[in-house]
HTML snippet that shows the backbone in 3Dmol.js (N, CA, C, O; Angstrom):
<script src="https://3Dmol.org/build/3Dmol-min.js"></script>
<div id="view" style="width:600px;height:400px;position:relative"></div>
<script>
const pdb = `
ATOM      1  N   UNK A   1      40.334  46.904   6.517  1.00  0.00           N
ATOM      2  CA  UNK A   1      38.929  46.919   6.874  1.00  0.00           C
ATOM      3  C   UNK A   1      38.669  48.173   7.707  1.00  0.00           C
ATOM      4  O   UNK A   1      39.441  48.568   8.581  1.00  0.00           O
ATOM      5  N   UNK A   2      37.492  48.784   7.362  1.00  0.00           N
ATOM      6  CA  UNK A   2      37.288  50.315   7.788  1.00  0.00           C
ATOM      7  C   UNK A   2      36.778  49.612   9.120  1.00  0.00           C
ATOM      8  O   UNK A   2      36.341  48.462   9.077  1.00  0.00           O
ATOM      9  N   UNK A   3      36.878  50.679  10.870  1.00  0.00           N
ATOM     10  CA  UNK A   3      36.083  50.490  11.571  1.00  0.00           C
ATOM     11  C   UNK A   3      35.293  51.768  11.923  1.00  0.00           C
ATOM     12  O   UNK A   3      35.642  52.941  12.051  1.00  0.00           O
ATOM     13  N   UNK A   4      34.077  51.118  12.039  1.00  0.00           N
ATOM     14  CA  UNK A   4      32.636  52.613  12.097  1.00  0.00           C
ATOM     15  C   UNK A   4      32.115  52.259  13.450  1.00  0.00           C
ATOM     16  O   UNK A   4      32.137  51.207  14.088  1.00  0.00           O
ATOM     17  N   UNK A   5      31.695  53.312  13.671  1.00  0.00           N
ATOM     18  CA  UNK A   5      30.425  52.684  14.969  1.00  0.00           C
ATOM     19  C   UNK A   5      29.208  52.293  14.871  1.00  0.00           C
ATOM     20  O   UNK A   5      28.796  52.423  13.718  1.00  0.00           O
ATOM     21  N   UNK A   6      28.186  51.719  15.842  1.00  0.00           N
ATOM     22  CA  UNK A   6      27.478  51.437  15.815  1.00  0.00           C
ATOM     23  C   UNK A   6      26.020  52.511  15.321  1.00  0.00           C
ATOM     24  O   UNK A   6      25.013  52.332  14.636  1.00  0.00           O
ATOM     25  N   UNK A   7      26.586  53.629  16.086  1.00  0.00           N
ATOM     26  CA  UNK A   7      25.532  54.707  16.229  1.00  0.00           C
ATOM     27  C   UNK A   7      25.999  55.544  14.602  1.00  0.00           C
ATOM     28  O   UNK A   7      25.410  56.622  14.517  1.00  0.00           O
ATOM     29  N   UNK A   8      26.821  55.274  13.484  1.00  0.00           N
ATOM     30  CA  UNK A   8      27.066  55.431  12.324  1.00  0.00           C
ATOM     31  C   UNK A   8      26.428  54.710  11.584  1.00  0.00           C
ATOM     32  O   UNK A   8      25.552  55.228  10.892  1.00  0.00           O
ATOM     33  N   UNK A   9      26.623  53.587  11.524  1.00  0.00           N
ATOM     34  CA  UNK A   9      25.266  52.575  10.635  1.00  0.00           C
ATOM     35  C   UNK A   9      24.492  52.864  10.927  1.00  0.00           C
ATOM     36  O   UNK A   9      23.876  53.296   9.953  1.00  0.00           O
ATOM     37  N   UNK A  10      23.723  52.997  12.129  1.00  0.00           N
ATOM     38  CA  UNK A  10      22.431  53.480  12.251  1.00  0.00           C
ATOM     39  C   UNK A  10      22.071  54.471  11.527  1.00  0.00           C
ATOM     40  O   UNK A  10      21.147  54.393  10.718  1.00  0.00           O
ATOM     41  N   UNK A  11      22.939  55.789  11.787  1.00  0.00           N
ATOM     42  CA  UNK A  11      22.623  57.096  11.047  1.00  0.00           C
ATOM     43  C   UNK A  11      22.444  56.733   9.567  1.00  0.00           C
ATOM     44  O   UNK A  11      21.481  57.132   8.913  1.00  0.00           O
ATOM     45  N   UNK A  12      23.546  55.855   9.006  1.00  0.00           N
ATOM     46  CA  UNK A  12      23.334  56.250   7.427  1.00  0.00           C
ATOM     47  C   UNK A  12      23.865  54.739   6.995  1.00  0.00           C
ATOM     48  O   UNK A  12      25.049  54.521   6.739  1.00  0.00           O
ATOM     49  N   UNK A  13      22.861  53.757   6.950  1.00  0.00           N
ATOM     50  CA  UNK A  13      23.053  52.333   6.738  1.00  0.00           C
ATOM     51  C   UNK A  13      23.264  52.271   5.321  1.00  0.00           C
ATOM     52  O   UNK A  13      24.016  51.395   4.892  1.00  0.00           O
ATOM     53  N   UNK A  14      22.525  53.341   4.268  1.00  0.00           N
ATOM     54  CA  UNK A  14      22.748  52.703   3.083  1.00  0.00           C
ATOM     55  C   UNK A  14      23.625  53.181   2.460  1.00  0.00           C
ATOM     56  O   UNK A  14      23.811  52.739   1.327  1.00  0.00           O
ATOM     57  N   UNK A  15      24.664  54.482   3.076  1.00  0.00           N
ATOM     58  CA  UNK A  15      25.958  54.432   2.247  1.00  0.00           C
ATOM     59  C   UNK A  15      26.644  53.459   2.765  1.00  0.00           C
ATOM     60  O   UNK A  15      27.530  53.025   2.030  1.00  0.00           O
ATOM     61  N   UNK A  16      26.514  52.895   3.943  1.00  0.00           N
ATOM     62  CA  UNK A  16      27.447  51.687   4.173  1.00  0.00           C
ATOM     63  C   UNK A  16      27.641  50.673   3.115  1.00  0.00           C
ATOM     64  O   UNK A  16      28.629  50.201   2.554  1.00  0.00           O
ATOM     65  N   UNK A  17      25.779  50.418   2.995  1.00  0.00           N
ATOM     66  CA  UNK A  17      25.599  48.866   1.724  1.00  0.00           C
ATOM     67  C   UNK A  17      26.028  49.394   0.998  1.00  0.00           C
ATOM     68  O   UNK A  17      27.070  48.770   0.796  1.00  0.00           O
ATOM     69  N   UNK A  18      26.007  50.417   0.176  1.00  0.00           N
ATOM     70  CA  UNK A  18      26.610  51.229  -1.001  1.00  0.00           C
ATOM     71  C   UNK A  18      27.859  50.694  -1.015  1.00  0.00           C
ATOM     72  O   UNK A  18      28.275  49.782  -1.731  1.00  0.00           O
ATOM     73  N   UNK A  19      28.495  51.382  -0.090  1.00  0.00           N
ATOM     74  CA  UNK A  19      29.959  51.305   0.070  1.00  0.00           C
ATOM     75  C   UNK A  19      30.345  49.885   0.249  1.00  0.00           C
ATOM     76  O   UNK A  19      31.564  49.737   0.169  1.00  0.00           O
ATOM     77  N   UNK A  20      29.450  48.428   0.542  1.00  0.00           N
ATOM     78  CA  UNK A  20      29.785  47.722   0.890  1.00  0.00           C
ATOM     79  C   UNK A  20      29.769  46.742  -0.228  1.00  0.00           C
ATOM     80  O   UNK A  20      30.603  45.858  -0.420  1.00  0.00           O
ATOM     81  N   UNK A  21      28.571  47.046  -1.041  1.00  0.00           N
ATOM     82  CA  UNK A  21      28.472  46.520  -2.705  1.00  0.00           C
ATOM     83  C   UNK A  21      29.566  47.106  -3.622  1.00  0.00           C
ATOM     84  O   UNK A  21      29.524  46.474  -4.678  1.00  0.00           O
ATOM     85  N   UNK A  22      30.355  47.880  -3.653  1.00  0.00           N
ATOM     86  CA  UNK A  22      31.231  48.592  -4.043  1.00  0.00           C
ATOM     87  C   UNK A  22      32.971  48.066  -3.142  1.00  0.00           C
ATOM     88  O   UNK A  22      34.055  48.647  -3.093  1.00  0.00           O
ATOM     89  N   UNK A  23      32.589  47.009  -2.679  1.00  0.00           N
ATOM     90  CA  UNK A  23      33.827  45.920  -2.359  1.00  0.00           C
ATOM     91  C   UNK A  23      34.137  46.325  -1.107  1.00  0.00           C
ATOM     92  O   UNK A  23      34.631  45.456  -0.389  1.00  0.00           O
ATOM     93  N   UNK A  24      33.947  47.674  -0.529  1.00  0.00           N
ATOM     94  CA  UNK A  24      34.650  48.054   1.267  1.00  0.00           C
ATOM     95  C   UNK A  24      34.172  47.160   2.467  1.00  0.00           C
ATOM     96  O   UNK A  24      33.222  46.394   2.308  1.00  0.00           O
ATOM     97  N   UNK A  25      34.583  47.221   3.218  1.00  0.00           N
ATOM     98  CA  UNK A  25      34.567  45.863   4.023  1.00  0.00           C
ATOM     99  C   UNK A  25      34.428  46.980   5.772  1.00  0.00           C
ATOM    100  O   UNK A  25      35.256  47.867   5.982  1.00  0.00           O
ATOM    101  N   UNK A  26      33.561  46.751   6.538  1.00  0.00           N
ATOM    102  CA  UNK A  26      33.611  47.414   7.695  1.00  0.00           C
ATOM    103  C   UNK A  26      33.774  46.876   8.943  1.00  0.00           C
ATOM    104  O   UNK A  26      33.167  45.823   8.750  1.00  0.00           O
ATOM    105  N   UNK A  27      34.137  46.818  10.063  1.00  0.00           N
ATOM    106  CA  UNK A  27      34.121  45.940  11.239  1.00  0.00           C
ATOM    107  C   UNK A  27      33.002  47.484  12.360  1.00  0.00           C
ATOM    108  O   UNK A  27      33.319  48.634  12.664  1.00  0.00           O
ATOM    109  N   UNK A  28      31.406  46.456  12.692  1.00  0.00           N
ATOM    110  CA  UNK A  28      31.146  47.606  13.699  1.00  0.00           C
ATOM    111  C   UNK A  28      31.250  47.373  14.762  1.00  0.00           C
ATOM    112  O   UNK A  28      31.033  46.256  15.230  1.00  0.00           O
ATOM    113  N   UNK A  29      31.668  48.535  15.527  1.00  0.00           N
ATOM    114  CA  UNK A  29      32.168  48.609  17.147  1.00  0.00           C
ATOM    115  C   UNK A  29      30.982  48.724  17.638  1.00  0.00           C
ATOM    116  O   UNK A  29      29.910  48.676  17.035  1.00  0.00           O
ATOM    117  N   UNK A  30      31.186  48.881  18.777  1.00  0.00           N
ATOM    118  CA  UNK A  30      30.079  49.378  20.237  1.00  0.00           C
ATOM    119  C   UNK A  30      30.897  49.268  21.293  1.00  0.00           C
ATOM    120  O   UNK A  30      31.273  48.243  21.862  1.00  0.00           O
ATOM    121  N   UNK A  31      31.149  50.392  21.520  1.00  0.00           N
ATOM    122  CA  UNK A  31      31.949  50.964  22.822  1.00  0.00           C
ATOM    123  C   UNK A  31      33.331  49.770  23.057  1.00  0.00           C
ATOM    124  O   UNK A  31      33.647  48.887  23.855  1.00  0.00           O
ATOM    125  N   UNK A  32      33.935  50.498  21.633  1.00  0.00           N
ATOM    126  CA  UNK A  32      34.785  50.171  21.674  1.00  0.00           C
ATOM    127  C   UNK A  32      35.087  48.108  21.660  1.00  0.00           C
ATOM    128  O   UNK A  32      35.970  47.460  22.222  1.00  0.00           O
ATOM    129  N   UNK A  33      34.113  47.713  20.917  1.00  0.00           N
ATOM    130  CA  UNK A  33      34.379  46.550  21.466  1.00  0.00           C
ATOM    131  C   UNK A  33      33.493  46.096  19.782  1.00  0.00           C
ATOM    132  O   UNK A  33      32.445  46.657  19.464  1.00  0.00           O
ATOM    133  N   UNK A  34      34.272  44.848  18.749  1.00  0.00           N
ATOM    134  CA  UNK A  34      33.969  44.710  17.559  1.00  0.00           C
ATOM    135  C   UNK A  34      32.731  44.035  17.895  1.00  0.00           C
ATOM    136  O   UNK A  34      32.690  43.336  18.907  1.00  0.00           O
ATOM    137  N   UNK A  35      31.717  44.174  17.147  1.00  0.00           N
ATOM    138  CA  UNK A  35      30.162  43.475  17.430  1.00  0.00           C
ATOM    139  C   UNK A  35      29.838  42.966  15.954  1.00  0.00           C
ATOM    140  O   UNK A  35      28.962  42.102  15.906  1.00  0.00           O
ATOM    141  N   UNK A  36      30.278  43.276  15.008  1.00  0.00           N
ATOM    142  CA  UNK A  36      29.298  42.589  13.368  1.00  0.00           C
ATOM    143  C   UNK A  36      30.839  42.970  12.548  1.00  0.00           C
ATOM    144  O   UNK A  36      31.925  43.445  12.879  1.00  0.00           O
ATOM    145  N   UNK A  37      30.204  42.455  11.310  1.00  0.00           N
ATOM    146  CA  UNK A  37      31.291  42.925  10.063  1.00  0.00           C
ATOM    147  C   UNK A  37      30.251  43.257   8.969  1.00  0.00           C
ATOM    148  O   UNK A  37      29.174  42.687   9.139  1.00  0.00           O
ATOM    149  N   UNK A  38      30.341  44.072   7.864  1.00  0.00           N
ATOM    150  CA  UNK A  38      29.675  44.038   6.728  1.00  0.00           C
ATOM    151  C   UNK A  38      30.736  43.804   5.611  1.00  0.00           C
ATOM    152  O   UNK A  38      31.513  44.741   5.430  1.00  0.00           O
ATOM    153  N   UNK A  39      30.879  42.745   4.870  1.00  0.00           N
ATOM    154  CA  UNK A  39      31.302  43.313   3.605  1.00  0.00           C
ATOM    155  C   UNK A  39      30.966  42.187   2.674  1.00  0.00           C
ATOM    156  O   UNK A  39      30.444  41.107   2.950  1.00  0.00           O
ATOM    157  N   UNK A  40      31.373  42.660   1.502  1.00  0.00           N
ATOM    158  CA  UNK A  40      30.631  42.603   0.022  1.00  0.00           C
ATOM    159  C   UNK A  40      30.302  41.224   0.053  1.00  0.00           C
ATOM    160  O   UNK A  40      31.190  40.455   0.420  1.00  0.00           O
ATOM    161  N   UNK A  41      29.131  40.738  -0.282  1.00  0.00           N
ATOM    162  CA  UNK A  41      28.801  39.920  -0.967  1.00  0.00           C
ATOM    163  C   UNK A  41      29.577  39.280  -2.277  1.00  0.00           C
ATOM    164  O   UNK A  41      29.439  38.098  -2.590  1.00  0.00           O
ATOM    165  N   UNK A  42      30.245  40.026  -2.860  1.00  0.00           N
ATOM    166  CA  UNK A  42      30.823  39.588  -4.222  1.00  0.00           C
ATOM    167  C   UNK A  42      32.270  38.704  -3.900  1.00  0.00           C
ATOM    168  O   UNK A  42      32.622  37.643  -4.416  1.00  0.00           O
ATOM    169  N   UNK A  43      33.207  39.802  -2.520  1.00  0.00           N
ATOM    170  CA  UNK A  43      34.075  39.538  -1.785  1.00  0.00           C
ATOM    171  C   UNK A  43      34.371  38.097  -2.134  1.00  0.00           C
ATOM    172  O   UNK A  43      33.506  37.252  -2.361  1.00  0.00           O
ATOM    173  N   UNK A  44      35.421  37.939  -2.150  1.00  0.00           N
ATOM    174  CA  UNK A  44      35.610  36.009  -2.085  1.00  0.00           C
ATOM    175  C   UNK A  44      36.269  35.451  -1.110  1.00  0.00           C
ATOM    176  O   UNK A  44      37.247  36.112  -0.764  1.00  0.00           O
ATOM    177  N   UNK A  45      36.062  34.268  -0.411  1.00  0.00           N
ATOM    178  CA  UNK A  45      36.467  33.957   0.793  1.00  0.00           C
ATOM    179  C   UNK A  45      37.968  33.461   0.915  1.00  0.00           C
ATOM    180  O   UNK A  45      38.578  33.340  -0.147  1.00  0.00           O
ATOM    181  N   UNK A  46      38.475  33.229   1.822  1.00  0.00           N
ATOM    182  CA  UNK A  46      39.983  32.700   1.664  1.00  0.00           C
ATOM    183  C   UNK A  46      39.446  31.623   1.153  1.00  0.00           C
ATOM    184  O   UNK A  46      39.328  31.869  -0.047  1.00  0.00           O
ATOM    185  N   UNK A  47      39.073  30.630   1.356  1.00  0.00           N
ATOM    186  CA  UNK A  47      39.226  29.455   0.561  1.00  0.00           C
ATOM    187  C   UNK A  47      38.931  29.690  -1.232  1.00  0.00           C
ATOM    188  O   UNK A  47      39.738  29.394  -2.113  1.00  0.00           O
ATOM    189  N   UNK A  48      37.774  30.201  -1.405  1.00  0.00           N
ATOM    190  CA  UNK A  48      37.987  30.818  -2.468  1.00  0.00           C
ATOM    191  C   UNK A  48      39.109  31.367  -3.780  1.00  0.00           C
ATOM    192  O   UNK A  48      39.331  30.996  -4.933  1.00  0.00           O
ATOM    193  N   UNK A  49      39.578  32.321  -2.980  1.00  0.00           N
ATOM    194  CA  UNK A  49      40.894  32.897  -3.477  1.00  0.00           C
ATOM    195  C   UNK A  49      41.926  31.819  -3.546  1.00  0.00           C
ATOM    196  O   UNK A  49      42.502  31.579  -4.607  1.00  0.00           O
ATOM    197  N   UNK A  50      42.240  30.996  -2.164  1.00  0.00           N
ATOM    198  CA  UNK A  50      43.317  29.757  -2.491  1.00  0.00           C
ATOM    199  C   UNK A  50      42.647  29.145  -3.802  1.00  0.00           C
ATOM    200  O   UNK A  50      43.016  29.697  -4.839  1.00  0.00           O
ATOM    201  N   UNK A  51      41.946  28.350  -3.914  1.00  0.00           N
ATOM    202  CA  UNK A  51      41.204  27.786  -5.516  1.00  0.00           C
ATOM    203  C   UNK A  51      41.446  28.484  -6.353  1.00  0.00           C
ATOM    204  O   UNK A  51      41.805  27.838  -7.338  1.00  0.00           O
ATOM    205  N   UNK A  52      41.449  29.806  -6.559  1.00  0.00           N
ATOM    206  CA  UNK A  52      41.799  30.551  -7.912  1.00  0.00           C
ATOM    207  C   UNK A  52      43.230  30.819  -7.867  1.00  0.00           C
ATOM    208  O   UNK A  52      43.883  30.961  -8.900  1.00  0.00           O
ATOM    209  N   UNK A  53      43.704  30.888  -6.775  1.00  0.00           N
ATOM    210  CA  UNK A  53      45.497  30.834  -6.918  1.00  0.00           C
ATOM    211  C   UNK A  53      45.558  29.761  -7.527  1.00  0.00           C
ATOM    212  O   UNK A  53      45.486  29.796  -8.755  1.00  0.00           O
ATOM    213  N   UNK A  54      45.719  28.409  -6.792  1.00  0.00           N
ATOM    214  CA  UNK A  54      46.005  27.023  -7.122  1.00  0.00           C
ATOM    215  C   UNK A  54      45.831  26.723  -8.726  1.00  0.00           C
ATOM    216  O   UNK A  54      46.693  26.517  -9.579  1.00  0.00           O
ATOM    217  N   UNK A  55      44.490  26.770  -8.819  1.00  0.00           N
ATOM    218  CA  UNK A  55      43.849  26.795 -10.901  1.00  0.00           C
ATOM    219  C   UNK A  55      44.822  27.741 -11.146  1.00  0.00           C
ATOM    220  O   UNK A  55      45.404  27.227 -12.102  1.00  0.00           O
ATOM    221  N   UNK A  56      45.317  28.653 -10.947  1.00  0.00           N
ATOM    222  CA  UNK A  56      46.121  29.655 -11.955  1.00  0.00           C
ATOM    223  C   UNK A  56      47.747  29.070 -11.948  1.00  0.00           C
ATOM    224  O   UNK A  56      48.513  29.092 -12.912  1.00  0.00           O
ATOM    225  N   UNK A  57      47.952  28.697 -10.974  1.00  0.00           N
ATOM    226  CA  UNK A  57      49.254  27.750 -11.079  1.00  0.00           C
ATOM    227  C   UNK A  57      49.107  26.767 -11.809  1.00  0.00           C
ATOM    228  O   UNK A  57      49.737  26.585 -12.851  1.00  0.00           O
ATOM    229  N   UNK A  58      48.433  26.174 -11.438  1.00  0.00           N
ATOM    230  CA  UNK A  58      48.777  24.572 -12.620  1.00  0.00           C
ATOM    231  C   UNK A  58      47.823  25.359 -14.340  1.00  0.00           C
ATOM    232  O   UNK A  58      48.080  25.029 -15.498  1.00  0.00           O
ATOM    233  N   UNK A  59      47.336  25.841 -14.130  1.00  0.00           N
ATOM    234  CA  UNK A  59      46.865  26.484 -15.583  1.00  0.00           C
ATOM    235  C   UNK A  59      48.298  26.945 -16.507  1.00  0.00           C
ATOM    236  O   UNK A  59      48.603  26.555 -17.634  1.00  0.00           O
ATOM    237  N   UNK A  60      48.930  27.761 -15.747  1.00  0.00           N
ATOM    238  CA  UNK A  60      50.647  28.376 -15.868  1.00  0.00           C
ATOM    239  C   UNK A  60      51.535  27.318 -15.999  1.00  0.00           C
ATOM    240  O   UNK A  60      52.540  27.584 -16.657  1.00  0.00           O
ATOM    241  N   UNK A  61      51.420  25.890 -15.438  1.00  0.00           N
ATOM    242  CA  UNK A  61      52.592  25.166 -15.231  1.00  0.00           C
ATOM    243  C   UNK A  61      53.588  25.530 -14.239  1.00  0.00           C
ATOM    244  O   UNK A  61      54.797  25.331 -14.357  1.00  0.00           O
ATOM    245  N   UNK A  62      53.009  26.069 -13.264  1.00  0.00           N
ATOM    246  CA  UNK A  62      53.876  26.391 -12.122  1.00  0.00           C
ATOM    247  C   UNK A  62      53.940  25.113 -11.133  1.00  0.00           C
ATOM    248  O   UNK A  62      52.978  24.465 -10.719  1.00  0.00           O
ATOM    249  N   UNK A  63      55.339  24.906 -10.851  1.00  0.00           N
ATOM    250  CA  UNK A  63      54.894  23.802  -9.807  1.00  0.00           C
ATOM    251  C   UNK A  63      56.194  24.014  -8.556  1.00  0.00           C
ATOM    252  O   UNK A  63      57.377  23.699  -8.680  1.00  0.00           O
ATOM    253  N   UNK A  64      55.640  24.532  -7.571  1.00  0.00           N
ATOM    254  CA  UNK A  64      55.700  24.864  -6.526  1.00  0.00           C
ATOM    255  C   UNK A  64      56.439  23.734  -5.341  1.00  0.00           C
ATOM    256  O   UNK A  64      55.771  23.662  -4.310  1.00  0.00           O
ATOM    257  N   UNK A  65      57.505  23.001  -5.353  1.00  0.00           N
ATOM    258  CA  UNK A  65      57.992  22.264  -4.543  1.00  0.00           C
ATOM    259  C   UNK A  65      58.460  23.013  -3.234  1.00  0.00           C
ATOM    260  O   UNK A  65      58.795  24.197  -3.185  1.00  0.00           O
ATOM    261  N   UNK A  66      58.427  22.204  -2.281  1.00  0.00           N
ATOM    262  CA  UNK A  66      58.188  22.730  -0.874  1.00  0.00           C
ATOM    263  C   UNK A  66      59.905  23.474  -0.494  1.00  0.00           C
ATOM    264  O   UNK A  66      60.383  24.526  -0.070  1.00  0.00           O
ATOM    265  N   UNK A  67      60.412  21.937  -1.043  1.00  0.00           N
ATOM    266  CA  UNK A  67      61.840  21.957  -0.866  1.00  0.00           C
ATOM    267  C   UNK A  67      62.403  23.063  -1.589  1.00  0.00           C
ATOM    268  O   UNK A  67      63.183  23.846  -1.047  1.00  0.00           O
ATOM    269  N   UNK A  68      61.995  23.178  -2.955  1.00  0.00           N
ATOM    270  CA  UNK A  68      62.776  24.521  -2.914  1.00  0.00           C
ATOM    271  C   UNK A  68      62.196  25.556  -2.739  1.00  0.00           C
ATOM    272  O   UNK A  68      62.552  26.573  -3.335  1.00  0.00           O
ATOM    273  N   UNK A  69      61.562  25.551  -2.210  1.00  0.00           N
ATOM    274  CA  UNK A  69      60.990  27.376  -1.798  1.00  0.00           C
ATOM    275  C   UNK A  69      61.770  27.528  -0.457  1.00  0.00           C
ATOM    276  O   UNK A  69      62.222  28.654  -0.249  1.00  0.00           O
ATOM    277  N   UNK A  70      62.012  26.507   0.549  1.00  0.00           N
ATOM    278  CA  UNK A  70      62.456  26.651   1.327  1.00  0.00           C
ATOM    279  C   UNK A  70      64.241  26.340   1.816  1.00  0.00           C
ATOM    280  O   UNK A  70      64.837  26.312   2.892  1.00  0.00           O
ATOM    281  N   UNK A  71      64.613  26.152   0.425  1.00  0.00           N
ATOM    282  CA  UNK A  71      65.740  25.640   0.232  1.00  0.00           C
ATOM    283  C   UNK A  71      67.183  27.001   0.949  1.00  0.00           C
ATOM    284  O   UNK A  71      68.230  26.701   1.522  1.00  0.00           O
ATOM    285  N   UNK A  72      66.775  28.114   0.686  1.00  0.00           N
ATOM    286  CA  UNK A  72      67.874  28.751   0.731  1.00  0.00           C
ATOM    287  C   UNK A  72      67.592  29.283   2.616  1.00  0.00           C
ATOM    288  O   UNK A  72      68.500  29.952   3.109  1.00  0.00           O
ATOM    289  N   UNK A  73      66.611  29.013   3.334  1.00  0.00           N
ATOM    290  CA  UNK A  73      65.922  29.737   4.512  1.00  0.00           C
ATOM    291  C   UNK A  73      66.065  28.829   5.465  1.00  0.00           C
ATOM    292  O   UNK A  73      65.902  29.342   6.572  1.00  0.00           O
ATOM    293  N   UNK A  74      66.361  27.402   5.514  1.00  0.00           N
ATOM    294  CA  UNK A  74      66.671  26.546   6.169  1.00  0.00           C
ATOM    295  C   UNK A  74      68.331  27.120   7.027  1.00  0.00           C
ATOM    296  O   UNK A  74      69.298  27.677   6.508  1.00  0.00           O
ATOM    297  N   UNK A  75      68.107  26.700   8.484  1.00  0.00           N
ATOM    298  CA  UNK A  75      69.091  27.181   8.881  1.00  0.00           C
ATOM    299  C   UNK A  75      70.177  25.464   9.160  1.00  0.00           C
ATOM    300  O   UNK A  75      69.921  24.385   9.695  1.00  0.00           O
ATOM    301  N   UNK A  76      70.856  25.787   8.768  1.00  0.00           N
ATOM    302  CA  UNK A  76      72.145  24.649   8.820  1.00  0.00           C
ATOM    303  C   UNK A  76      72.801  25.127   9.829  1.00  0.00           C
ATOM    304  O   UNK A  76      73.992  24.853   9.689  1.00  0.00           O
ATOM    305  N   UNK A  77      72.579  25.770  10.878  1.00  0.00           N
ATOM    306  CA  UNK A  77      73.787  25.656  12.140  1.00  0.00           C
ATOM    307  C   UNK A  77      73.633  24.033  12.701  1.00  0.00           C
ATOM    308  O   UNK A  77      72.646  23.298  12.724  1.00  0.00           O
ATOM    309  N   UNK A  78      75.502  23.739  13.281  1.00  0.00           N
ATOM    310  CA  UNK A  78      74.994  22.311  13.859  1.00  0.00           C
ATOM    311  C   UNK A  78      74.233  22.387  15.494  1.00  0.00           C
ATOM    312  O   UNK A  78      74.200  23.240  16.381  1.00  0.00           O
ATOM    313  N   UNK A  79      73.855  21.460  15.377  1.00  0.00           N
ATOM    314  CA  UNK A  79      72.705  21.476  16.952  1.00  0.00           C
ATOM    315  C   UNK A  79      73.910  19.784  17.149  1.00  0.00           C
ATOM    316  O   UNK A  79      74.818  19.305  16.470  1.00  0.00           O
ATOM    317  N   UNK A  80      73.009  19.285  18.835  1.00  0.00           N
ATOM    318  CA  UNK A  80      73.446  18.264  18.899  1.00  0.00           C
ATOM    319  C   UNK A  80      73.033  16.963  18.724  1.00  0.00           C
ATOM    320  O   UNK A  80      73.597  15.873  18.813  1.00  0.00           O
ATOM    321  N   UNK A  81      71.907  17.331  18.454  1.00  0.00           N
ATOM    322  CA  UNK A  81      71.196  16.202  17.193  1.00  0.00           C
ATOM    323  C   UNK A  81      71.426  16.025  16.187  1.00  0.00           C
ATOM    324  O   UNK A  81      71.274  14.932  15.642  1.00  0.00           O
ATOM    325  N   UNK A  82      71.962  17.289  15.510  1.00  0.00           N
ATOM    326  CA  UNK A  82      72.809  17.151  14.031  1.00  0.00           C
ATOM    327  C   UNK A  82      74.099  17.992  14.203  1.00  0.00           C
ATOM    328  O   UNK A  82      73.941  19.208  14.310  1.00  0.00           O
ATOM    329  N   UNK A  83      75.422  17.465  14.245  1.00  0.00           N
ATOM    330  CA  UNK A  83      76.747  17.871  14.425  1.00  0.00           C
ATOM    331  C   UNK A  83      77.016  18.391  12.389  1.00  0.00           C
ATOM    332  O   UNK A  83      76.437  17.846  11.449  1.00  0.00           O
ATOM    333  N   UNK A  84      77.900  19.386  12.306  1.00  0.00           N
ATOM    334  CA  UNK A  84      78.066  19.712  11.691  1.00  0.00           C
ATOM    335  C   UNK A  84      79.168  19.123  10.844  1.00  0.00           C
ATOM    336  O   UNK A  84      79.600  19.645   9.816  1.00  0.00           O
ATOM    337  N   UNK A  85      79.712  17.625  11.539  1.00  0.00           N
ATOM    338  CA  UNK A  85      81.182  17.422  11.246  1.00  0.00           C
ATOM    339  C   UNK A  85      80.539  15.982  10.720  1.00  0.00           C
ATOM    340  O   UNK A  85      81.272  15.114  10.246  1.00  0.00           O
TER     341      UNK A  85
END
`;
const viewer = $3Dmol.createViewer("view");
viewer.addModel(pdb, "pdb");
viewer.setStyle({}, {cartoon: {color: "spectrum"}});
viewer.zoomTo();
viewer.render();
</script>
């Protein structure tokens, strides 16, 4: 995400929208301190994007178990709640 200043939008707001209908995404400052965001309308939100991940997995037949994604990252040292013996 681009950051501009305040006294930049002002100067030239509609290459921003330009630039902002055209997918760029801006955060505006003011003295140093974030005050607004602009970006695209078309943009899709995280929740969004999760929904079109998810539909594209089960569309694929992907099926995603917890256990093994996390199967090899699990740490097995013994603790003393769980002894190794």
């Amino acid at each position: 995400m681009n950051k501009i200043t305040l006294e930049e939008v002002s100067q030239n707001l509609s290459n921003y929208l330009q630039r902002a209908q055209a997918g760029e995404s801006f955060v505006i400052f003011q003295a140093d301190q974030p005050v607004a965001k602009i970006v695209s309308a078309k943009s899709e939100g995280i929740l969004e994007a999760f929904d079109a991940f998810r539909d594209r997995l089960v569309a694929e037949g992907i099926n995603l178990e917890v256990d093994d994604i996390f199967a090899n990252v699990r740490d097995d040292t013994p603790t003393p709640e769980k002894p190794g013996w």
